[in-house]
ChimeraX commands (.cxc) that place a marker at each C-alpha (Angstrom):
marker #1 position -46.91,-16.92,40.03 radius 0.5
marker #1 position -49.39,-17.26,36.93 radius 0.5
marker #1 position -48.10,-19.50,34.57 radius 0.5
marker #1 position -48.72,-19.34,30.66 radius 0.5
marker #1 position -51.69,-21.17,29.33 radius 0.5
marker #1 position -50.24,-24.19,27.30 radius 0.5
marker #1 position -49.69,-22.78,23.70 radius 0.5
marker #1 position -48.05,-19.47,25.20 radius 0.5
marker #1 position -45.98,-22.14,27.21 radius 0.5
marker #1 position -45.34,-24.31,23.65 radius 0.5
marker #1 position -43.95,-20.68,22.02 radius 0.5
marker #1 position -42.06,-19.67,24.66 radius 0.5
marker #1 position -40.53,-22.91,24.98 radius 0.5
marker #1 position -39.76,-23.01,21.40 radius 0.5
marker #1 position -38.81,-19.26,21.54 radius 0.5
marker #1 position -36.28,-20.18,23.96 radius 0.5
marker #1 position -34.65,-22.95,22.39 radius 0.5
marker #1 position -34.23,-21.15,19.23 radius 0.5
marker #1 position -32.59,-18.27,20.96 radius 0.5
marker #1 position -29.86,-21.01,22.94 radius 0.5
marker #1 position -29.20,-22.17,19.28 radius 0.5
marker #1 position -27.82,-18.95,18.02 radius 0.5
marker #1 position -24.19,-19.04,17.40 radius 0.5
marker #1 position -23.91,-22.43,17.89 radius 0.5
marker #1 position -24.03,-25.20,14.97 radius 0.5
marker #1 position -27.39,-26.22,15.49 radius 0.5
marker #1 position -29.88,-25.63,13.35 radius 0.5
marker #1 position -33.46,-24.92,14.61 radius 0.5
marker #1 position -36.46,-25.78,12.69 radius 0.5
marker #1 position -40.46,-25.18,14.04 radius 0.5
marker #1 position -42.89,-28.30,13.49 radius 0.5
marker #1 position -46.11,-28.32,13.92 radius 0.5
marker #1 position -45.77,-30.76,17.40 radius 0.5
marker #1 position -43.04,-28.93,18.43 radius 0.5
marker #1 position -39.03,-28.23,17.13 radius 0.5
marker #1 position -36.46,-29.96,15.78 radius 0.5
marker #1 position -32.40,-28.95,16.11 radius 0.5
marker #1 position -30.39,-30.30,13.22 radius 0.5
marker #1 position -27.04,-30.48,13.40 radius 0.5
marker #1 position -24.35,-31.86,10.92 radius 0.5
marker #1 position -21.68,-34.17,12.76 radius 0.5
marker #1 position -18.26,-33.99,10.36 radius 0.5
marker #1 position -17.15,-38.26,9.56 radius 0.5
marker #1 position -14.23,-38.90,7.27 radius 0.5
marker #1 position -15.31,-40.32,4.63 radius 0.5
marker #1 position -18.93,-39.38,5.20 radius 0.5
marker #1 position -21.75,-37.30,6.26 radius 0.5
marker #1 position -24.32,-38.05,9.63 radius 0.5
marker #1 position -27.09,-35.59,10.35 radius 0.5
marker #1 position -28.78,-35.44,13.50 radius 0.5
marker #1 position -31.85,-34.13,14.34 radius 0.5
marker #1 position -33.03,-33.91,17.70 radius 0.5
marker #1 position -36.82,-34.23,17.26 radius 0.5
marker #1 position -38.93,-32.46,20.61 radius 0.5
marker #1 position -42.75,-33.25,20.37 radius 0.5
marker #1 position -44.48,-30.94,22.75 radius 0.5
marker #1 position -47.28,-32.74,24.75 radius 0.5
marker #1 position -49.37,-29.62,26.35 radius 0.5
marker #1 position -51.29,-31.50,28.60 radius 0.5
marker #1 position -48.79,-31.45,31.70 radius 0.5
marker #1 position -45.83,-29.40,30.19 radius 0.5
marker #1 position -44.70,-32.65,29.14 radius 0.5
marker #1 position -41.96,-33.11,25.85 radius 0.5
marker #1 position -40.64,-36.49,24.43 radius 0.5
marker #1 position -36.97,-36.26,22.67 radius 0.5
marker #1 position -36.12,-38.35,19.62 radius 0.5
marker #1 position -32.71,-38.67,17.95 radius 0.5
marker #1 position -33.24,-39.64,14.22 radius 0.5
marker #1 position -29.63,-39.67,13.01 radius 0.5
marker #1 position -28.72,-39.83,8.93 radius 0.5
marker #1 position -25.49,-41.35,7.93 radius 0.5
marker #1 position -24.03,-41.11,4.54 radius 0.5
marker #1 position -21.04,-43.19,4.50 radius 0.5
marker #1 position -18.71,-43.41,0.91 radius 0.5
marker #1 position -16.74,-47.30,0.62 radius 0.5
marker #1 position -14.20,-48.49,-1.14 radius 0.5
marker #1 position -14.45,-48.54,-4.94 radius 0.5
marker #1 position -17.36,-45.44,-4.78 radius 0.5
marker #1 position -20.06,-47.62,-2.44 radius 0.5
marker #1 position -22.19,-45.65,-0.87 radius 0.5
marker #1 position -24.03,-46.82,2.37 radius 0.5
marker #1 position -27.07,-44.49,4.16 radius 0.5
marker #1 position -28.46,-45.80,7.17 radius 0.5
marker #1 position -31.41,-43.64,9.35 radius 0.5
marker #1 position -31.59,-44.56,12.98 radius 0.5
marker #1 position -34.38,-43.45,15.42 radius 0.5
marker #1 position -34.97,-43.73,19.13 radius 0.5
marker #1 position -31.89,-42.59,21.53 radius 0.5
marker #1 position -28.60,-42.37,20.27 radius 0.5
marker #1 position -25.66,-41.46,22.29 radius 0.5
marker #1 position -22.14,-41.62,20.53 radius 0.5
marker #1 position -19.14,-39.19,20.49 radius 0.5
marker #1 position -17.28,-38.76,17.31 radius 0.5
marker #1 position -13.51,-37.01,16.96 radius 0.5
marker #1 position -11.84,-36.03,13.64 radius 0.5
marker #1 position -9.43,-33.99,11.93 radius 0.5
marker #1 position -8.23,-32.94,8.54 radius 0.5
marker #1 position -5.26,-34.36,6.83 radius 0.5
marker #1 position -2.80,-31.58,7.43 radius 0.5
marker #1 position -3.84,-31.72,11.41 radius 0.5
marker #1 position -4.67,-27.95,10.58 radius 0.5
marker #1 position -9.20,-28.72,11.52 radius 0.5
marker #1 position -10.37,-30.84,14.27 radius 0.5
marker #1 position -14.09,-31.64,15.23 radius 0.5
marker #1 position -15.72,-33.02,17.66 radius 0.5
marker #1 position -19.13,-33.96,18.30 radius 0.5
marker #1 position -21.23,-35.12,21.48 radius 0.5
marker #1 position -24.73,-36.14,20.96 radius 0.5
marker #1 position -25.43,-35.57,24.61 radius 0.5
marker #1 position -24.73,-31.60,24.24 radius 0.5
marker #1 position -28.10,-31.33,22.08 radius 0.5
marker #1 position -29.40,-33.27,24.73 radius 0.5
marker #1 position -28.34,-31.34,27.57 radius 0.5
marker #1 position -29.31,-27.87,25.51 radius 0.5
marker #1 position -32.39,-29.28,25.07 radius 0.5
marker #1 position -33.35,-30.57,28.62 radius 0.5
marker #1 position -31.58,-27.37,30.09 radius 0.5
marker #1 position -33.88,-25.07,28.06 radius 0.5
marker #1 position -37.34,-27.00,28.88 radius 0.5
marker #1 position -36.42,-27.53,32.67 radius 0.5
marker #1 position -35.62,-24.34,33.30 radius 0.5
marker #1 position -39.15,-23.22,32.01 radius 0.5
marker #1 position -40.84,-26.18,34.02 radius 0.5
marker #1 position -41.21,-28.60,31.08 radius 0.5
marker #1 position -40.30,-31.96,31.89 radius 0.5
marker #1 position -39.49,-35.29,29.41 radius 0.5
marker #1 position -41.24,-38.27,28.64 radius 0.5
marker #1 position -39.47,-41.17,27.92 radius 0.5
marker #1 position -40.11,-42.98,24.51 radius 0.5
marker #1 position -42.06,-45.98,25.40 radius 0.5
marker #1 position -39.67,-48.06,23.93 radius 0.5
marker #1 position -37.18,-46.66,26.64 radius 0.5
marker #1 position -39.67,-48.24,28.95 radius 0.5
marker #1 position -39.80,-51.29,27.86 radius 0.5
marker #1 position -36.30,-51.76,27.27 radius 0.5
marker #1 position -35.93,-51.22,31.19 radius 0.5
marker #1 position -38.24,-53.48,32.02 radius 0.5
marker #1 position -36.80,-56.10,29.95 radius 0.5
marker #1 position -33.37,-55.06,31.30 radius 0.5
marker #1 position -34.56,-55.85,34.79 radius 0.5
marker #1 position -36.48,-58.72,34.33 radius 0.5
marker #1 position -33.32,-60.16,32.44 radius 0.5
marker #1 position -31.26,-59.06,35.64 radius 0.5
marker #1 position -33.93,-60.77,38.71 radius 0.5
marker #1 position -33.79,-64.07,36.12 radius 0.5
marker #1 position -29.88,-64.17,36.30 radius 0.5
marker #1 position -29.92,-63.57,40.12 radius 0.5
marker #1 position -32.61,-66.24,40.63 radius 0.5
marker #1 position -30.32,-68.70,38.36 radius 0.5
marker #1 position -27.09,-67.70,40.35 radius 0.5
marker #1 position -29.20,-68.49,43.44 radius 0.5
marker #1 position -30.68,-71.78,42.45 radius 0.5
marker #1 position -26.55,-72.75,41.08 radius 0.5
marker #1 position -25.59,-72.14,44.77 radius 0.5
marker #1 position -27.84,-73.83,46.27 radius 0.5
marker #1 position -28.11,-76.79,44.31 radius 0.5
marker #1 position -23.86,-77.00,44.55 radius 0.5
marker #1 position -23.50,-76.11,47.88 radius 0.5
marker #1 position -21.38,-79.07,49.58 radius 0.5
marker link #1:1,2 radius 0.2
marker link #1:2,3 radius 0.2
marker link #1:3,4 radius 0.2
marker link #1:4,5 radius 0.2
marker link #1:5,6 radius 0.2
marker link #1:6,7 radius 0.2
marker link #1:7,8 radius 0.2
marker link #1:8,9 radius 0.2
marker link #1:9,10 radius 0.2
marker link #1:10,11 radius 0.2
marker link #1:11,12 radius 0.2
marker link #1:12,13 radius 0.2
marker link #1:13,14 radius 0.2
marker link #1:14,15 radius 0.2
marker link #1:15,16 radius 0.2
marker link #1:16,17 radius 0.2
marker link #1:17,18 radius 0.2
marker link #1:18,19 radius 0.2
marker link #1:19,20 radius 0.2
marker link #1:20,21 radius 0.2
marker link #1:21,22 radius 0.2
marker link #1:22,23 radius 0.2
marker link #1:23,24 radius 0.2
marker link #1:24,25 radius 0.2
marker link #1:25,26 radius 0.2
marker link #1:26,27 radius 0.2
marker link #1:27,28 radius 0.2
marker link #1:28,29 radius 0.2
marker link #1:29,30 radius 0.2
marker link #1:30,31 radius 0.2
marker link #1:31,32 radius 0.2
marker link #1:32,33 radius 0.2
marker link #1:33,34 radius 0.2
marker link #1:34,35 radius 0.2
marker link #1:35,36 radius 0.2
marker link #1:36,37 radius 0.2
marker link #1:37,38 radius 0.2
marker link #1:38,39 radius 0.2
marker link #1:39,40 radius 0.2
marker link #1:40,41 radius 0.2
marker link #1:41,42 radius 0.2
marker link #1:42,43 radius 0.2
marker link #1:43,44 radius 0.2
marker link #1:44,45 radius 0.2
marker link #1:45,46 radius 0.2
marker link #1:46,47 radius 0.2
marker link #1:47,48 radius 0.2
marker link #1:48,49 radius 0.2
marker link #1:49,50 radius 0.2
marker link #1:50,51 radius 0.2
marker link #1:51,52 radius 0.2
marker link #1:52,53 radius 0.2
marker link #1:53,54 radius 0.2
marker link #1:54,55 radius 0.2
marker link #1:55,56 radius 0.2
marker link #1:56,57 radius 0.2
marker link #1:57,58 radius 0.2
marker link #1:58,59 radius 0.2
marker link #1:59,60 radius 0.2
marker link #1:60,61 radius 0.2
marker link #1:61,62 radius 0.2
marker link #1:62,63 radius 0.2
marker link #1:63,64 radius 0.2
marker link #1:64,65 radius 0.2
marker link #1:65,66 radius 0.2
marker link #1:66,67 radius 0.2
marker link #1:67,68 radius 0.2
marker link #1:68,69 radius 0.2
marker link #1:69,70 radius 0.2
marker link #1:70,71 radius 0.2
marker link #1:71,72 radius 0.2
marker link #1:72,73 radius 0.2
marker link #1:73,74 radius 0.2
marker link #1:74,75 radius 0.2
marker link #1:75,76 radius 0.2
marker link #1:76,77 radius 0.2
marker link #1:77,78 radius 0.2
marker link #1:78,79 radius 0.2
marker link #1:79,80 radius 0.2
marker link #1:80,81 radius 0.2
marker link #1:81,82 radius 0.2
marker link #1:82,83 radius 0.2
marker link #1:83,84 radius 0.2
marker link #1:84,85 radius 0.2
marker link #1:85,86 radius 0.2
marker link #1:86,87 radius 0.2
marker link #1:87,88 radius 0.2
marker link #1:88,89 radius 0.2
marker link #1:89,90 radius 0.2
marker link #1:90,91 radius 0.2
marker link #1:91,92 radius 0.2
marker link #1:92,93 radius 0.2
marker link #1:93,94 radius 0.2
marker link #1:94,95 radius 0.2
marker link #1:95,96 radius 0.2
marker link #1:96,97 radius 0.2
marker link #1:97,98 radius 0.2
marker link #1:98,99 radius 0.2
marker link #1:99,100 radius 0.2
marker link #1:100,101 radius 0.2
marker link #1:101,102 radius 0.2
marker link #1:102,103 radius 0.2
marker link #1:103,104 radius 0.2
marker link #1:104,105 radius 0.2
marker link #1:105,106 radius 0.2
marker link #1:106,107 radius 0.2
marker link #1:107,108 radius 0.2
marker link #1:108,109 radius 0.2
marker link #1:109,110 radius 0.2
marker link #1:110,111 radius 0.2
marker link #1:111,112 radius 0.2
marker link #1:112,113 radius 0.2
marker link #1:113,114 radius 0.2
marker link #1:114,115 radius 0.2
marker link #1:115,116 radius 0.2
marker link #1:116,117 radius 0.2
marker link #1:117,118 radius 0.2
marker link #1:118,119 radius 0.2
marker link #1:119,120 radius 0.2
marker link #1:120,121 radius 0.2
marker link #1:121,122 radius 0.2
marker link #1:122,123 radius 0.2
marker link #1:123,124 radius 0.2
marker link #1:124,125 radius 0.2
marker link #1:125,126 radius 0.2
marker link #1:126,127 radius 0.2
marker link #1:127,128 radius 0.2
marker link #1:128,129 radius 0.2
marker link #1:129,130 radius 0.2
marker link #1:130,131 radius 0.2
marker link #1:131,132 radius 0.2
marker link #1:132,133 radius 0.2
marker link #1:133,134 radius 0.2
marker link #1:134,135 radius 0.2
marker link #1:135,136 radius 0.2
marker link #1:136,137 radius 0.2
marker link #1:137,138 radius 0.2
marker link #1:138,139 radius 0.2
marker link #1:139,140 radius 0.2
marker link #1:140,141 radius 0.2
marker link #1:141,142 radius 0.2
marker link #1:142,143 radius 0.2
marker link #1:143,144 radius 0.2
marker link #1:144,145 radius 0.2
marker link #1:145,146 radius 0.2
marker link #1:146,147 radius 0.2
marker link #1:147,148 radius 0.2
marker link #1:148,149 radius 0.2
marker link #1:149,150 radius 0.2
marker link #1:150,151 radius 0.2
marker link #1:151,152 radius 0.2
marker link #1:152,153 radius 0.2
marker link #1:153,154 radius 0.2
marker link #1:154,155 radius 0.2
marker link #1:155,156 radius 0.2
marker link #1:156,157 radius 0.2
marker link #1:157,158 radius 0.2
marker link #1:158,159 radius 0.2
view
């Protein structure tokens, strides 16, 4: 099989992924490293934007996947509150209107899954953030450190 050369792969990639938005209520938007797909999540009392940001690494058919989410909240008394968060975000949100007449939903995994679908099935695998990394690692060192604490406990109260 002859496979693109690495910018043809980069546009077809993005080609793709702009087609798999159409009709849905993402947004797609080129960059330079790659794409983003913006989509806005409905809050009551509020507004979130999420972008899923995809930086395209050439070298290996390689992509890393950044949430960088945008939330607009209104308070009591006309406060306003906007927060940006950036890294991996995973949340589910439900609402409806009032009158019970609207609902929304919104999964932040379904961009994810659009977006993994789309690369995988064009050989295009994901990176993960080194921050991801290191969070495991800390994760697991945290875990062997309670184990080895639970151990020496049992030992040292064993009748």
């Amino acid at each position: 099989m002859n496979e693109p050369s690495g910018a043809h792969a980069a546009d077809e990639l993005r080609a793709r992924a702009e087609a798999a938005t159409t009709g849905t209520p993402y947004r797609y938007r080129w960059t330079e490293r790659g794409f983003d797909l913006v989509v806005d999540v409905p809050l009551p009392g509020g507004r979130r934007v999420h972008t899923y940001r995809v930086a395209l690494l050439l070298a290996g058919r390689t992509f890393t996947l950044t949430d960088v989410v945008h939330t607009h909240e209104r308070g009591p008394l006309g406060t306003t509150r906007k927060t940006v968060e950036t890294g991996r975000a995973r949340y589910r949100t439900w609402s409806r209107s009032l009158d019970g007449s609207e609902r929304h939903s919104f999964s932040s995994a379904d961009g994810h899954r659009l977006i993994r679908g789309v690369a995988g099935e064009l050989g295009w695998r994901e990176l993960k953030p080194a921050t991801q990394k290191a969070a495991l690692v800390t994760g697991a060192f945290g875990g062997l450190v309670a184990l080895g604490t639970l151990i020496a406990l049992a030992i040292a109260f064993w009748p």
